[in-house]
N, C-alpha and C positions, 0 to 999 in steps of 0.2 A: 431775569437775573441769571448771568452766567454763571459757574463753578470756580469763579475767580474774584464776584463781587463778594465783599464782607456781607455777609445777614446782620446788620449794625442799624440800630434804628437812629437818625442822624439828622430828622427832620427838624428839628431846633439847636443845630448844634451853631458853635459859636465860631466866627471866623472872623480875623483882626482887619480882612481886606473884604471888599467888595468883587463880587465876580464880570469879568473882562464883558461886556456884550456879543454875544454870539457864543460864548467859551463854555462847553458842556463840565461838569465834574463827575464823577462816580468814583463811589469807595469799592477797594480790588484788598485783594490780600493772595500772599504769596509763601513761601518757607524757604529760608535761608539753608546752608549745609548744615546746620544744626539740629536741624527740625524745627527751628520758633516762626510760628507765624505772624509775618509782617505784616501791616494795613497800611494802604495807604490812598490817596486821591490823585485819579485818573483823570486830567485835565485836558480836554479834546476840541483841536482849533473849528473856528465855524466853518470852513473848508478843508474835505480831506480828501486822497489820492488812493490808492488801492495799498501800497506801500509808503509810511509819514516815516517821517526824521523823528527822534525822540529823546528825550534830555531824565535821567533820573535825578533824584536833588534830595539834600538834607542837611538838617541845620536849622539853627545854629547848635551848638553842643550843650543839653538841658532843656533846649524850645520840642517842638511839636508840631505839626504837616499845616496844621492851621493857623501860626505865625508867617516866620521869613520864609519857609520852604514853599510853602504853598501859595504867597506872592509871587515869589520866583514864576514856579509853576504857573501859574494863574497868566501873567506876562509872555510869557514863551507862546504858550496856547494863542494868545494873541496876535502871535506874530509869525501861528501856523505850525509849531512844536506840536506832536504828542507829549506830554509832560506828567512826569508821576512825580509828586511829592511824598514820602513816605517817615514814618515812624523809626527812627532803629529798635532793635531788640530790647527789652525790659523799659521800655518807655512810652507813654503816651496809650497809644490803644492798639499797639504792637504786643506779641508775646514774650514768655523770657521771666523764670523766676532765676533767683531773687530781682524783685522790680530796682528800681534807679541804680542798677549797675550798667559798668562797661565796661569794653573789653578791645583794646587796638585791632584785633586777632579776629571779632565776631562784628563788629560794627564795619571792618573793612567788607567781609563778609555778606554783609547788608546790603555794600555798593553793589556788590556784584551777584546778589539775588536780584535786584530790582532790574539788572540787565541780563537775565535770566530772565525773568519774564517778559519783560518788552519785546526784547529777539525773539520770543515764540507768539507773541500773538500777531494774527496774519493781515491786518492792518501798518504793520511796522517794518520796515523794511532793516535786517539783522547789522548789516553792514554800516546802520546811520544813528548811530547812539554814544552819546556823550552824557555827562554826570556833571552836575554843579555842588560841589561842598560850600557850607558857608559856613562861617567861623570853626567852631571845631572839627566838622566836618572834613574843611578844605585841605584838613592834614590826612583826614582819613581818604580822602576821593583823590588826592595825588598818591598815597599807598596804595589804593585800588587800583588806578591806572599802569602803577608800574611793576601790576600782574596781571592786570586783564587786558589785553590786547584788542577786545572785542570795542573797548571804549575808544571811540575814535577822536574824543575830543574833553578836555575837560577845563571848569571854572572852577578854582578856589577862591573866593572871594571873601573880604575879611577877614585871612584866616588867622586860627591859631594854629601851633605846633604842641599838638597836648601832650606827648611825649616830653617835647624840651622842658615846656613851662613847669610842668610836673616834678621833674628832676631838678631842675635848675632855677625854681622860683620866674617871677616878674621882672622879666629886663638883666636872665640869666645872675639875680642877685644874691642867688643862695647857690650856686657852681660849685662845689669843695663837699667831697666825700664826706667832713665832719657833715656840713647838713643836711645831705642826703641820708647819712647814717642817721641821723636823728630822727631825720624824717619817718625810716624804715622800722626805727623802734617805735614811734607814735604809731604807727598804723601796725603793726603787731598787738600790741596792747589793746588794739581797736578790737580785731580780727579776735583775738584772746576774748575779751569782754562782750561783742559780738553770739560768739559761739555757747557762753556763757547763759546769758539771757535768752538764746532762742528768736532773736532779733538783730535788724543792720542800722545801724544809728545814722541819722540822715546830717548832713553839714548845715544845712541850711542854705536855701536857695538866696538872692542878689535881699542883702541888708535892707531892714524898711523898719521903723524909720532910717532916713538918709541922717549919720552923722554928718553934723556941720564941716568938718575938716576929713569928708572923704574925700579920697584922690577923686579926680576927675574922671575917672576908666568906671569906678565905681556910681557916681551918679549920670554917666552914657548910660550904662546896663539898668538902674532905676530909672531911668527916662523911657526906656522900654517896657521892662519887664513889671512894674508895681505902676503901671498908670493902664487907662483904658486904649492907649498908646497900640499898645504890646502884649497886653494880659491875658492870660489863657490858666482853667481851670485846672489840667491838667499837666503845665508846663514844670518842670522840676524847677526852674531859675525863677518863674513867678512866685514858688510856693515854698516846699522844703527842702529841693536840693538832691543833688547825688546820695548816697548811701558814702559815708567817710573813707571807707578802703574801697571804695571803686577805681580809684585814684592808682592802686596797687599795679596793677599791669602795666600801667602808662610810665609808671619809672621802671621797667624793666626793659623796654621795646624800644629802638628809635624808625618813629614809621617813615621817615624820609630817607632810609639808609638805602633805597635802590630809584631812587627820585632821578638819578644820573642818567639811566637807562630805559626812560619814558621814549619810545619815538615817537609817539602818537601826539597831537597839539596839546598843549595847556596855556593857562592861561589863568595869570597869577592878579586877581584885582583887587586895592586895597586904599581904602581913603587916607587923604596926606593928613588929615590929625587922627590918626586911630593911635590910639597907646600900642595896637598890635602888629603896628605897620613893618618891625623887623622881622617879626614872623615871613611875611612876606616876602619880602627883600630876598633876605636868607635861603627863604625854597626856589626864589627865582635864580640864583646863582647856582643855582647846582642844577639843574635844568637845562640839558644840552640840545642844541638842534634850532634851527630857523623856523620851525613851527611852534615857537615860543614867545608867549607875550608878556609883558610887567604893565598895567594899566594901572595908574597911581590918579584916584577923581580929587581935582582938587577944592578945598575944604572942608572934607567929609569926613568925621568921628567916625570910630568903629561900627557902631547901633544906626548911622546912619546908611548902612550899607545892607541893614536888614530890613526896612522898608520904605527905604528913598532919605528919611525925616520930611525936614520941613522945604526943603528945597527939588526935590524929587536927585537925588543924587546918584541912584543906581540907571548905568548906562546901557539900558536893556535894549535897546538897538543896536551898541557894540556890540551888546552877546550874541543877537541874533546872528549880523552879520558874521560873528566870531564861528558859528554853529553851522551857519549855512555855506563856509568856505572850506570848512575842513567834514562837514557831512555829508559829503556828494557825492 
């Protein structure tokens, strides 16, 4: 065991996918600029070179290395990737008190510890590293990209914009200073009561039971998250959610505000019935440069872009070939 594997005893631990044939795993952990030690699973194709390509990945925003990230992960290896799937900060089996926060500012930060260590181990060639955000992520891994240069390639797929959604409600429906102001006094009052108690009072993770007359966004994310589907013990969206003023930095930040000045490939993918799909749209337009792709799968809800669903819908051969043209 090297000085970079977790001492995490993992031998029954729970994974929502099956591992690839041929596709080794090992848990690695790393520290971000902060000093939090990140954990995550190092995903290693059946055939390697002295210098591999390498893709870092996380997401979805509330999930864990052992949902959609580590599927991802898992497929890439398959297809001859180095692949780390990893934990953000104060989640999962990553470090980071107060636990189920977040942070625009420390999760971007995240992206670019995990390519912090890929470039330094001598297996990986520094030059050949790309990052896949998925849902919430895919806002944070296009902010990373448009500081880390080292990233030569990157997927957001299914994304959100947790900055916008956060300020501006679902489908930009609460936009007007009065409900942000409101907003801003609700989560004060938290922060107040919070500090009070000696405790961060959690939101509650994806609704269960499903009301009858929930939107439809709402029983995609229970179709994932509260079945054997998707379920994970330590997942915030399985169980009880963010901490309620986590939320707090996210209307203060907008993380796409230097998305213009990416040179490096992206590559924007998002299923034509996801409620989230203007998220996408959106980050693709401001996205300059011929190394720029919009992949729109069609038929695919949002949660099906986190582990295929039922039709296998995620186009992990486009990725590859998307990885292997701009990792060279």
């Amino acid at each position: 065991m090297t000085a970079n594997e977790a001492r995490i005893d993992r031998t029954n631990e729970h994974y929502t996918f099956s591992l690839a044939e041929g596709v080794k795993r090992t848990t690695v952990t790393f520290r971000n600029h902060f000093g939090i030690e990140l954990v995550g699973d190092l995903y290693i194709p059946k055939t390697v070179s002295s210098k591999n390509a390498a893709v870092a990945i996380c997401g979805p925003f509330g999930a864990v290395k052992e949902q959609a990230s580590g599927l991802y992960a898992n497929q890439m290896a398959s297809r001859g990737f180095f692949a780390l799937a990893f934990d953000p900060s104060f989640t999962g089996e990553s470090g980071g008190e107060p636990r189920f926060m977040n942070s625009p500012d420390i999760n971007t930060e995240d992206f670019m510890a995990a390519v912090d260590y890929l470039s330094t181990r001598e297996d990986i060639d520094p030059e050949r590293i790309g990052i896949i955000g998925i849902c919430g992520w895919g806002g944070m891994a296009i902010n990373a990209a448009s500081i880390d240069t080292r990233v030569k390639a990157t997927v957001a797929s299914t994304m959100y914009d947790m900055s916008r959604v956060t300020a501006n409600g679902y489908f930009d429906s609460a936009n007007s200073v009065e409900a942000r102001t409101k907003a801003r006094k609700a989560l004060m009052a938290q922060r107040t009561e919070d500090f009070k108690n000696g405790t961060y009072a959690l939101a509650g993770g994806v609704v269960d039971p499903l009301p009858e007359d929930a939107p439809y966004f709402v029983k995609d994310y229970h179709a994932y998250y509260k079945t054997s589907r998707g379920y994970h013990a330590r997942s915030l969206n399985s169980n009880g959610g963010w901490a309620i003023t986590a939320s707090t930095s996210l209307m203060n930040m907008k993380l796409l505000a230097y998305s213009d000045e990416i040179e490096n490939a992206v590559m924007v993918l998002h299923g034509e019935r996801a409620h989230s799909k203007y998220f996408g749209e959106d980050a693709f337009k401001r996205l300059v440069g011929s190394n720029k792709e919009l992949v729109i799968v069609p038929g695919a809800s949002h949660t099906d872009l986190y582990d295929g669903g039922d039709k296998g819908y995620i186009p992990f051969d486009r990725l590859a070939d998307f990885f292997n043209k701009y990792l060279c």
